[in-house]
N, C-alpha and C positions, 0 to 999 in steps of 0.2 A: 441403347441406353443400359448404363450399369444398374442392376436392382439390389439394393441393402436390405437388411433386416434396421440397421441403425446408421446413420452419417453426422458425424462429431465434425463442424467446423470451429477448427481454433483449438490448438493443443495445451489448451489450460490446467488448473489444477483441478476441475470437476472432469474436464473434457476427457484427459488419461484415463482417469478413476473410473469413470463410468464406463470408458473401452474397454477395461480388466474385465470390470462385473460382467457386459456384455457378453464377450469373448466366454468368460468361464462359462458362462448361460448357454454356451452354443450358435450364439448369433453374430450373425455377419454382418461387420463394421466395418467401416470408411471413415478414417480421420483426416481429414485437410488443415494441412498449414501453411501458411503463405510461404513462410522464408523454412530455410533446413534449419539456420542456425539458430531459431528458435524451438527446435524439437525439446519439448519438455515443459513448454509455455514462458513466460516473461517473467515470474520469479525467480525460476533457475539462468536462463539466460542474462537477462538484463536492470533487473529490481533485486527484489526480496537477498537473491546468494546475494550475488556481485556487491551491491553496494556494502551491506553487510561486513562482507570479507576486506573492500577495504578499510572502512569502518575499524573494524579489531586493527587492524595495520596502522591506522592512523593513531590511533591511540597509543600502540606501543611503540610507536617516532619509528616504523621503516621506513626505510625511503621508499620515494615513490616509484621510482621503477622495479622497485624486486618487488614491493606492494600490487602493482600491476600486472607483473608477468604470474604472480601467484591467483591473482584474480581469475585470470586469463586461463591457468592451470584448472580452478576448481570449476568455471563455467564449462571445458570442455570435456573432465570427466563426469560430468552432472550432463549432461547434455548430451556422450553417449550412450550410457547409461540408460536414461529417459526414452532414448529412442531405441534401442537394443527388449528395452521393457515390450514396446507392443510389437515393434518391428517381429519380434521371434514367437506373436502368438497367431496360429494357422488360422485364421477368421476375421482377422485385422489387417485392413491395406490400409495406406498409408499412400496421400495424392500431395504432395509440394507443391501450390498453387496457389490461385487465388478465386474463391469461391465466392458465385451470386448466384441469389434466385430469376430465374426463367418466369417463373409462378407458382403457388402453393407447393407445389408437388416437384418441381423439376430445377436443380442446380446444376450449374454451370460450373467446372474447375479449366481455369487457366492456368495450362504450365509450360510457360514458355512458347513454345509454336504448337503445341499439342491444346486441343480442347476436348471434355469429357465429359458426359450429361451423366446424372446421377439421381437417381430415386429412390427415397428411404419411407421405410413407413413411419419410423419415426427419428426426427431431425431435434437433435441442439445446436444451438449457436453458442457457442465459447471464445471471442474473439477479443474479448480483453477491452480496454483504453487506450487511449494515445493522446499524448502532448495538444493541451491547449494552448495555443499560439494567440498571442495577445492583438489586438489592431493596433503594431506601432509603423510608423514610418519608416522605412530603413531596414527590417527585420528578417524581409526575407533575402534581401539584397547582400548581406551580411556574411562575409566568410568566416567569422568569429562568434556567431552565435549557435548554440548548441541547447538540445533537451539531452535531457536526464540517461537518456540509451548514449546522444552522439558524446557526451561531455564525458564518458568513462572509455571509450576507446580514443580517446589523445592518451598517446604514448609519454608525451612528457607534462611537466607539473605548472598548470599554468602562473608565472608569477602575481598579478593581478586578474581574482575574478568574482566579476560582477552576477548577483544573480537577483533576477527579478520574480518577486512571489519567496514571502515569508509561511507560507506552510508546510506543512509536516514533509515534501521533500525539498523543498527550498532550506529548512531548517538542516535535515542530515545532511546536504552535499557543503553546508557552510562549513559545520562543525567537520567533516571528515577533510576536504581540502585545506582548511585550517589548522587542521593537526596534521596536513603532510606539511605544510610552510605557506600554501598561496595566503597571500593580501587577498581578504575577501569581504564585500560589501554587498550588504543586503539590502535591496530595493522594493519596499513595501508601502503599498498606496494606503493601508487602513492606519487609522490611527494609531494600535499597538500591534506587536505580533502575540500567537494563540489567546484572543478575545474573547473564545469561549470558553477558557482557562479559568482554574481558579485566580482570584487578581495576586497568593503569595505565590503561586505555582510562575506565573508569569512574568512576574517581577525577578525572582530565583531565576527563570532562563535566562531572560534579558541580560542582568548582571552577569553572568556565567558566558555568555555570549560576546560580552564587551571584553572581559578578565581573558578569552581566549585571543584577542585583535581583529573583532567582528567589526565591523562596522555597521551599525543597525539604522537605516534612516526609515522611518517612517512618512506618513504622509505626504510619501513621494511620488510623483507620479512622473513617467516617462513619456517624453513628447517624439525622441525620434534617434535612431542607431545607427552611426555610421563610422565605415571603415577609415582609418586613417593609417597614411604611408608607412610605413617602420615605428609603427608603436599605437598598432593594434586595434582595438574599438573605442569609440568616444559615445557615451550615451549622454543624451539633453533633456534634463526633466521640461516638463511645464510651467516651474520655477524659473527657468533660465540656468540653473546650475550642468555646470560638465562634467562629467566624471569620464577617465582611463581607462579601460582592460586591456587582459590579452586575451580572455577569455569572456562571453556572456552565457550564465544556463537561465533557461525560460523556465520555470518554476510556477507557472501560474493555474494547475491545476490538470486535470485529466478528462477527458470526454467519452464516450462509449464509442468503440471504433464497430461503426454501421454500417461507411458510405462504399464500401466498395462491396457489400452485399445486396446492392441493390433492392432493398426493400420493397421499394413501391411498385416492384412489377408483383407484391403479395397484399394479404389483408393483414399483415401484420401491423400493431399499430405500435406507434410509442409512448411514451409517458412524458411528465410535465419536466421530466430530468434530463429530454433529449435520448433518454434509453429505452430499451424493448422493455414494452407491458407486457408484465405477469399477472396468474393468479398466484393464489398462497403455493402451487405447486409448481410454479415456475411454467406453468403451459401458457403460451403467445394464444393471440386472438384466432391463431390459425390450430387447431385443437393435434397436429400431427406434431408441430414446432413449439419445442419449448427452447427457454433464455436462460444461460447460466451466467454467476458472476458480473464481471466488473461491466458489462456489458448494458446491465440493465439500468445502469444508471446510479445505483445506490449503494451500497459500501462493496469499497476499492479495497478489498482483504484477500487475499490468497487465500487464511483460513474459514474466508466466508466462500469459497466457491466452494471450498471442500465441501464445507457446511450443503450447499445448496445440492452436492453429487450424494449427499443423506439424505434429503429431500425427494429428489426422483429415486433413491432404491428402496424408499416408504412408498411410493406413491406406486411402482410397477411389482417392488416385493414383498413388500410388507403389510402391515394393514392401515396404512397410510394416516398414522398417529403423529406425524410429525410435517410440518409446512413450517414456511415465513413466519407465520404467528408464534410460535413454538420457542423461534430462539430469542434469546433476550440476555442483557446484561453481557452486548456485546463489549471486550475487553481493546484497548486500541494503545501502539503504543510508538513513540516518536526519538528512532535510534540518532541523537543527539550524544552529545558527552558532556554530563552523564546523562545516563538515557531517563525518558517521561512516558508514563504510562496511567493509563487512567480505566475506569467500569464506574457505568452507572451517573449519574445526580452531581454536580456541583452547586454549593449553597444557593448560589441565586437561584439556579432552577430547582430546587427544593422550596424555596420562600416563596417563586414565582408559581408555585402548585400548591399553594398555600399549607407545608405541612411542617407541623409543629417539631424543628431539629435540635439537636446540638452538634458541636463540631469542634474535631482534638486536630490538631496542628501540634507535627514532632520535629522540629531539625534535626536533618542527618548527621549536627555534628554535636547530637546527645544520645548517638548511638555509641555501645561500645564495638562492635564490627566496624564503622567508618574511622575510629582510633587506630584498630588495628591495622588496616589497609592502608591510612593515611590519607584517605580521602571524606572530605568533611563536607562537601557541596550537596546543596541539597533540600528537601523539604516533602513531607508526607504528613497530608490533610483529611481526613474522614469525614462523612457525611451521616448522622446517624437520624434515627427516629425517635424523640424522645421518650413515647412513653411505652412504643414495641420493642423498640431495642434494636429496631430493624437496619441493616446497613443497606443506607439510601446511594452511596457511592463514597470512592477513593480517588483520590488524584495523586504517584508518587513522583517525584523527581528527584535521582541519586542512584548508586551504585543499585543495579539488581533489579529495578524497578519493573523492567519488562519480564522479568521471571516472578517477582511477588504477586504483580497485580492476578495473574491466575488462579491464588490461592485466595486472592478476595472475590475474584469473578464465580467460581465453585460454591463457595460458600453464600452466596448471592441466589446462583439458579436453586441452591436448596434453600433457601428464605430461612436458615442459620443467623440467630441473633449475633450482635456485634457482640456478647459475654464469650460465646465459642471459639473467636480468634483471642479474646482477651485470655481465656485462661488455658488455649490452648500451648499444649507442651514442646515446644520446638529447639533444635539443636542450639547449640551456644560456642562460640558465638557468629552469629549469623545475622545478615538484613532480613529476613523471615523474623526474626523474634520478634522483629520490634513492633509488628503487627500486635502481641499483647499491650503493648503500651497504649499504641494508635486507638485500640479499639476499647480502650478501658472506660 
């Protein structure tokens, strides 16, 4: 049996971070990741960069395949990079496998034909989510259906494609494959898409969605998916309607990837989200194992893992001033074109907390920066307190939005009245200014 001072399963964005701290600490660490080409976790590999990068691409009309091979490019310098980082520190090995617990104490790494017992005194799990696959008929059967990792390594541009699940990445992979050319139609069972939107924030996407050659069907439901000879997928709602692809992405959400860690041969337990239960310190029911990240079931943020690897270097080096409870006015934001970003409170759930607000609504196209750029699409809503002054939240949709809403999430954790962004001094001209107006 190999013996750790620490064993990082799952090469995430806490899981790295906390290997450095480790390592610089003196303490000997074990990182396990399933795949190699994951070294660096699933933001750099196959979410957060990748889509992103084509994202920019799709916007400025490259084509899709220099779009591609560029993606291709920045995943693999990010990715050696990432592993080049722990790989070159003397106290950090590093097992390509696939890691389960034995019992409390004892982990199993499979790699390949080799297997490897490991014991750490103190264990994270960093293993990330994985593609919820919906119960449709036909879906596994399917050579044309793809998640969100398989749908970016087709080398060519699918002309028609379907995607099922209207959220936050069912929403980016519309918009980015629609700005390289596919025909693409959105298959959403709820009544609208982003519900828990403000209703002008929602309507502005919608329309914006339609304006690009979206096709937004709602209230759809899909009964069954099947291949058809030289032209591709045919999915069957419930309705009896048929729709064509060449391509399907499953978009229907993300799970805590658990099962191949075999759990229940520990006293680890879960939570009501299907994820590993924490406390505020991220420590499992088993007091040596603690849960980072997307893992635990609850926000699916790259910069919340980060978040959660300040978490455990409070709780082993600091003087553990800072847990779960701690953070708040978490900012979230949904790389669309133009992109949506939001912190904090939307009116109903302000009304629905019964507190006395007001509320400023600016169209982006009464800014003078969306003049100047040319781009006029858009809408930014504030949620205020009427008689603190207090800002209860923001919702923006338009150029910048994921860079602004930061500057309302800051002045948030400082419970800064909405007068401070009003008469704050900001460059000109610029989407940041218009924060004075918003907030007047």
């Amino acid at each position: 049996m190999l013996k750790y001072d620490v064993i990082i399963i799952g090469w995430g964005k806490a899981g790295k971070t906390l290997a450095k701290t480790f390592s610089a600490d003196g303490k000997t660490v074990a990182v396990i990741e399933r795949d190699e080409k994951m070294a660096g976790g699933t933001c750099i590999n196959v979410a957060c960069i990748p889509t992103k990068t084509l994202s920019v691409d799709s916007v400025k009309g490259t084509d899709y395949v220099d779009a591609f091979e560029r993606r291709n490019l920045v995943v693999k310098k990010l990715n050696e990079t990432n592993y080049q980082n722990l790989a070159t520190e003397e106290t950090i090995d590093i097992y390509f496998g696939e890691a389960s617990f034995k019992n409390d104490r004892e982990l199993i790494v499979r790699a390949g034909e080799e297997r490897f017992s490991l014991k750490g005194a103190l264990v994270f799990i960093n293993t990330g989510s994985e593609s919820r696959i919906p119960n449709i008929r036909g879906i596994m059967e399917s050579k044309h259906v793809y998640d969100s990792t398989q749908l970016q390594e087709l080398p060519f541009l699918p002309k028609r494609l379907g995607i099922i699940g209207a959220g936050n990445i069912g929403l980016e992979f519309a918009s980015i494959y629609s700005g390289f050319g596919s025909k693409v139609t959105l298959i959403e069972t709820g009544a609208e898409i982003l519900k828990h939107e403000e209703p002008e924030i929602r309507i502005a996407v919608q329309e914006e969605l339609v304006q690009q050659g979206i096709e937004v069907l709602t209230e759809t439901a899909v009964s069954s998916i099947q291949d058809v000879t030289n032209d591709g997928v045919k999915v069957i709602t419930k309705a009896g309607d048929t729709f064509n692809f060449d391509a399907i992405l499953i978009a229907t959400g993300r799970k805590p990837a658990i099962e191949s860690l075999r759990l229940w041969n520990t006293a680890i337990k879960l939570n009501e989200s299907g994820g590993i239960w924490t406390n505020d310190y991220l420590r499992t029911t088993v007091d040596h194992v603690f849960a980072l990240g997307d893992v635990r079931g609850e926000e699916q943020f790259t910069y919340t893992s980060l978040d959660d690897a300040r978490i455990i270097d409070s709780y082993l080096y600091g003087n553990q001033d800072y847990n779960l409870k701690s953070r708040q006015n978490l900012p979230y934001s949904i790389f669309i074109n133009p992109p949506f970003a939001r912190v904090g409170m939307t009116e109903a759930e302000a009304v629905a907390a019964n507190l006395d607000i007001r509320t400023n609504i600016l169209p982006v196209a009464k800014m003078p920066r969306a003049h100047v750029t040319g781009d006029l699409r858009g809408v930014f809503k504030a949620v205020i307190a009427k008689h603190s002054n207090q800002i209860l939240g923001a919702s923006l949709f338009g150029a910048q939005a994921h860079e602004i809403i930061n500057i309302v999430k800051l002045a948030k954790d400082y419970n800064l009245p909405a007068s401070v962004l009003h008469n704050q001094v900001f460059t000109h001209p610029t989407m940041a200014e218009n924060l004075n107006d918003l907030f007047k």
